[in-house]
N, C-alpha and C positions, 0 to 999 in steps of 0.2 A: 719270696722269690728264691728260685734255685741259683745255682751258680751262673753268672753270667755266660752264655754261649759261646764258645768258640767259634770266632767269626773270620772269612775268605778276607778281610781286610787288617793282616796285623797288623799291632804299631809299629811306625816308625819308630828306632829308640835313637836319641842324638847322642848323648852320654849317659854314661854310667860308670860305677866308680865307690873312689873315698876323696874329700876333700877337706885340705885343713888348713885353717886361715893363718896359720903360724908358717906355716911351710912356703904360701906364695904371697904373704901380704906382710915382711919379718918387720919394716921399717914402721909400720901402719895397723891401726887397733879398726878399721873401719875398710869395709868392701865398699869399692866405690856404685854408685846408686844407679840401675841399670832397668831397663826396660826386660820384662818376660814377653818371650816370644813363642815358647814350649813348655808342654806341661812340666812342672818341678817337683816332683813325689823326691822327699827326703828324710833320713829319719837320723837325729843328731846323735851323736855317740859321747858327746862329753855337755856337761851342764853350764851354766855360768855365765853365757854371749846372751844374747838378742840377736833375734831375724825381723827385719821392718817390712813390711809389706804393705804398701800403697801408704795411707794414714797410720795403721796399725801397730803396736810394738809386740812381740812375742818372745819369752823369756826362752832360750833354745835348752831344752830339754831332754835327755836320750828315751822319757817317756811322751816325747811328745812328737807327731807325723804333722811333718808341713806339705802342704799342698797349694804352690805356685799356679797360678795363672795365666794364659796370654794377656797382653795388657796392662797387666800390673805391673806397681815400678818395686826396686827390692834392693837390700844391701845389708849386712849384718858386723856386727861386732862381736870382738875378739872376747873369751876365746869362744871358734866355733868352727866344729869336724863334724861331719856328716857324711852318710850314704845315699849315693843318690841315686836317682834312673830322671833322666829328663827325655819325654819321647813327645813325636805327634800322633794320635789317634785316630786315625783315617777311616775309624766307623764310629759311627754316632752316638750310638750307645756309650760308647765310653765316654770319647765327649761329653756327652750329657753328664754323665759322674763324675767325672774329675770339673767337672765347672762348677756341679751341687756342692762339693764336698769344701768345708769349710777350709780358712787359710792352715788352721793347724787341727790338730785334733789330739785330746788327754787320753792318755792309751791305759788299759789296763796292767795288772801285775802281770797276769795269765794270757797279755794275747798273743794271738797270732804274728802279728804284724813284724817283729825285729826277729823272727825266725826267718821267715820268709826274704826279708831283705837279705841274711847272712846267705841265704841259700841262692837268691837270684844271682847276685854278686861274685860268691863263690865257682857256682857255674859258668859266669860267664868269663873269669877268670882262665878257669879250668879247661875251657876250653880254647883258649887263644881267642879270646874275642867274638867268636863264634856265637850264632844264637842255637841254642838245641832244643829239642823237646819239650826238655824235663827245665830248662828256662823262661820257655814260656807255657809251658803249666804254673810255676811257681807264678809268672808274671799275672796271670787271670786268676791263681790265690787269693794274690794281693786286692785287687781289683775286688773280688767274692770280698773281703775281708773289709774294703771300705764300703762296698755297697750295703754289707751290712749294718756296718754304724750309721746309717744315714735311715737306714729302714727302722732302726731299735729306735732312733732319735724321734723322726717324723710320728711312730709309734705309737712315744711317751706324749710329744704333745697332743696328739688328739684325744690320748686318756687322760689327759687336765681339762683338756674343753677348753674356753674362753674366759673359766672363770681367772681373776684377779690380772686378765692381760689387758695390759694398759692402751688406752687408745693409739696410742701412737706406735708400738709393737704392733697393732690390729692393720694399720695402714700401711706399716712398713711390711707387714706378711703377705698382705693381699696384693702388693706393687709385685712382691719380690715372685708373686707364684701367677700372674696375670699381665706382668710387662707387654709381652710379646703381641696380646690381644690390643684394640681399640678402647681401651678403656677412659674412664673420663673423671674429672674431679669428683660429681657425684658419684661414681661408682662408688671410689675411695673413701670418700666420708659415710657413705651406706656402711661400706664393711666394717667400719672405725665405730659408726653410732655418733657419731661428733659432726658439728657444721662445716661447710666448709673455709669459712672466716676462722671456725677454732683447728682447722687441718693445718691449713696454709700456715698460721702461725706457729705451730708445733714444729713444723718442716723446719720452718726459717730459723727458729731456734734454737732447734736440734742437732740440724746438718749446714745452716748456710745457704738454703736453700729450696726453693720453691717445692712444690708434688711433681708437676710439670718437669721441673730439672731434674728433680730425682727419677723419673721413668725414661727420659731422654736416657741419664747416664746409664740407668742402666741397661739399654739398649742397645748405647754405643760399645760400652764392654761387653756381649755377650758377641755382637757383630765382631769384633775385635779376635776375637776365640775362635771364630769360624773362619771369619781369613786367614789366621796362621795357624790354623791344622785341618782343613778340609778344601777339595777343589769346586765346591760350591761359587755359581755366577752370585756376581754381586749384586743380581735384582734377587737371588733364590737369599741370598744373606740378607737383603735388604728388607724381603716380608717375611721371611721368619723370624725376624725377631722385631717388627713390630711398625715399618715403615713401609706404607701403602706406596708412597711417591719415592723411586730413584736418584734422581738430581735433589729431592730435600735431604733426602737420605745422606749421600756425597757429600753437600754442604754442608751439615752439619759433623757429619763425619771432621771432615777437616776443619772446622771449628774448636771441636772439641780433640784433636790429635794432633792438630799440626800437618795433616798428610794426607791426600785423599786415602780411598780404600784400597785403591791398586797400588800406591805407592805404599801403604803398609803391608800389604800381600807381600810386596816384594823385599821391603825391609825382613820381615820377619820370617823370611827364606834365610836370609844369609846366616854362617855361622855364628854363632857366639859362643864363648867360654864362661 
C-alpha cells in the first residue's frame, strides 16, 4: 500500500508538544491513572520510566513509539519525557490504524519515525501554533510510517503460516480479526483446532475470562474509540462493531464503563491534559 491519502477530513490535533514528569509531577515519581479519550502517538526521549497501559507495563524507551488509545486507562513513572501529538481522527482510515497499531512499538536504529516527530514539532513551533502544509505532510509521514510497520508485521506472520502457533494465540487472532462479525464459540474452537470445553478453559486461565467476555470486551473498547473520535449515531457504533441489538448494546455498555454511550461521548469531549 502507498501512502495513505490525503483526506477532506483532517485530524483534529488536541495537544502537542514536549512533556516531562519532572517538571509537573516534582513532589511525585507516579502520573496519576487516567482514562484516554484521544489518540496518544508519543515517542519518549529519555530511558528509564515505565508507561502503564490498561494491564500492561512498558519500559519507556527514546527507541520505543507508544501508541494510546480511547478507552484505555494509563499513567507512567518517573523518569519520563516525551513528544507527543494527541489528536482525534475524523476519518476512518486513520482510525482504523491507530486502533491496529500496537500499545508501543521497537523502532529501529535507521527509522523514520523520531525524525519526523522533531520536524512535526519543530513546525508547529515555528510557526506559532499554527498548522501548515509542510505539518501535515510530515503528520501523514508519520501515519505512512506506522502503517507500514503493521503491513511488514502482518507480512512476517503470514510467511510463518500456523506452524508452531499455539492454540490459544489461534483463538485469540481469530477473536481479535472477527469480533465485529456474529461469530460463535464454535467458530473459535474451528480456528483454534481445539474443543470447546479445551477453549473455554484456556480463556479462563489465561485471561480470567470466558471467549464470550473476551469478544464482549473487545467490542466494547473499539465502540469506546468511535464515540470519542468520530460523529457516528450509536446504532451506526452499535453494528459496527458487533451488536445487532441497541438497548443490549447500551446496557452492556454501561456495565462494563460505568456510563451509557452518550454520557461517554460526552465525557470524552471535554478537555483533558
Amino acid at each position: 500500500c502507498g501512502m495513505i491519502t490525503l483526506i477532506s477530513s483532517i485530524p483534529k490535533i488536541e495537544n502537542i508538544g514536549l512533556f516531562d514528569l519532572s517538571l509537573t509531577h516534582t513532589n511525585n515519581q507516579m502520573t496519576e491513572k487516567r482514562l484516554v479519550t484521544k489518540f496518544e502517538i508519543e515517542l519518549p526521549i529519555s530511558d528509564g520510566g515505565m508507561t502503564y497501559i490498561d494491564n500492561n507495563a512498558y519500559p519507556t524507551e527514546k527507541d520505543r513509539l507508544i501508541c494510546a488509545k480511547p478507552g484505555q486507562w494509563r499513567h507512567s513513572k518517573a523518569p519520563f519525557s516525551c513528544q507527543y501529538i494527541h489528536l482525534i481522527p475524523s476519518d476512518s482510515e486513520i482510525c482504523d490504524l491507530l486502533s491496529e497499531t500496537p500499545d508501543t512499538i521497537k523502532l529501529n536504529y535507521d527509522d523514520k519515525i523520531p525524525m519526523l516527530f522533531d520536524s512535526i514539532i519543530l513546525e508547529y513551533a515555528r510557526n506559532l501554533h499554527n498548522f501548515t502544509l509542510t505539518f501535515y505532510i510530515n503528520l501523514f509521514k508519520l501515519f505512512n510510517e506506522i502503517q507500514s510497520k503493521l503491513i511488514a508485521s502482518k507480512s512476517n506472520t503470514v510467511k510463518s503460516g500456523n506452524i508452531g502457533i499455539k492454540p490459544f494465540e489461534k483463538a485469540l487472532n481469530y477473536v481479535d480479526l472477527n469480533y465485529t462479525e456474529n461469530i460463535t464459540l464454535d467458530d473459535i474452537s474451528n480456528a483454534a483446532c481445539i474443543s470447546k470445553t479445551h477453549l473455554h478453559r484456556l480463556f479462563v486461565e489465561s485471561l480470567g475470562m470466558t471467549p464470550f467476555e473476551y469478544v464482549i470486551n473487545r467490542r466494547i473498547k473499539k465502540s469506546m474509540q468511535l464515540l470519542a473520535v468520530t460523529n457516528y449515531s450509536i446504532f451506526e457504533i452499535a453494528s459496527s462493531c458487533g451488536f445487532n441489538d441497541q438497548p443490549y448494546f447500551g446496557k452492556i455498555f454501561k456495565k462494563k464503563t460505568g456510563y451509557t454511550p452518550l454520557e461517554y461521548r460526552k465525557k470524552s469531549n471535554e478537555s483533558y491534559l
